[in-house]
Phi, psi and omega in degrees: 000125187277130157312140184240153182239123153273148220292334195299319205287322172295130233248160191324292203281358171306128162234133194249165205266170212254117145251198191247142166301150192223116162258353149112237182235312192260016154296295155353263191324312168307324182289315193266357167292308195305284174337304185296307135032280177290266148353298182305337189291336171341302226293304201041109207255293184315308155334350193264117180239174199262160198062007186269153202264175198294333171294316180307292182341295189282312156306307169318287185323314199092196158277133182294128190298316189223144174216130185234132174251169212230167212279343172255070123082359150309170197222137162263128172233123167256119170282141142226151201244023165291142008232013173253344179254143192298326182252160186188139192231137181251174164192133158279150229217147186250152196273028160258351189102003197242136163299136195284342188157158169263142146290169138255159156295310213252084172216183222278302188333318190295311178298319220274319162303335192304324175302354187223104174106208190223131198239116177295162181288298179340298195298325183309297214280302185295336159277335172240003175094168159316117184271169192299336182180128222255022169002155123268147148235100207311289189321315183270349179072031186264161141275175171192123156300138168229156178216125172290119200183169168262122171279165197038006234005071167208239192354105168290098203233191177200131210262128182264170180226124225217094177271352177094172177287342147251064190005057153234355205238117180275121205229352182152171190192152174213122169303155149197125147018121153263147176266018157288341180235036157286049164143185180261136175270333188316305184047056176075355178296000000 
């Protein structure tokens, strides 16, 4: 059993010994959500201005995850950073080629249309992009969209989406705690 010091008690010149960082799985994960992050910041999603045209859009930008053209000949283009990153950014296309503006998507106000009207899996996809992972549920006979996002922009959660049984039809929807980050998975190893 190693002896413990308390840090009040030590002196300037005490060195104390070194342990190795161990970051686990979900350390792993954070570190490489982050890089990636990082990397996206490149990208700069503010630079996107409204009237600018969807090719400059797309040069900044990349190629778009999801692209829905839409019933006047227009186009939705979604970046997203499912399914391990919190964001996804939209813009609708104007019928000259230029974007109306960049969005975030996945925050609680934008979920908040799911509550109004009746939402096709299509309507679903072209408003919020691709989702972080996809569920069956035996018991309810259901699908579920889960979107990896910040509740309030604080909370890492996940906004679920409850498509019915034959998962095209939107029926209800919920935050909940994302389970990547209820606890350390590592568990001391």
């Amino acid at each position: 059993m190693t002896k413990m010091t308390a840090l009040s008690s030590l002196k300037p010149d005490t060195v104390l010994p070194k342990r190795p960082l161990r970051l686990g799985r979900l350390g792993s994960l954070a570190l490489t959500v982050a890089s990636v992050a990082i990397l996206a910041g490149c990208a700069n999603y503010q630079s996107v201005k409204p009237g600018m045209s969807v090719g400059e859009a797309i040069q900044k930008l990349g190629k778009p995850s999801t692209t829905c053209k839409r019933d006047d000949g227009t186009e939705r283009l979604i970046w997203t950073m499912q399914p391990y990153g919190q964001y996804s950014w939209g813009t609708n296309t104007t019928p000259q080629g230029t974007v109306v503006g960049l969005q975030q998507l996945l925050t609680d106000a934008n979920f908040q249309k799911l509550a109004t009207g009746r939402w096709t899996d299509k309507q679903v996809l072209c408003e919020f992009g691709e989702p972080a992972n996809t569920y069956g549920i035996a018991k309810g006979h259901e699908i579920v969209w889960a979107y990896r996002y910040k509740q309030d922009d604080v909370w890492a959660s996940m906004m679920y989406v409850y498509m019915g049984p034959q998962g095209n039809l939107v029926n209800r929807f919920h935050p909940a705690p994302d389970p990547a980050t209820l606890g350390d998975f590592d568990r001391g190893r």
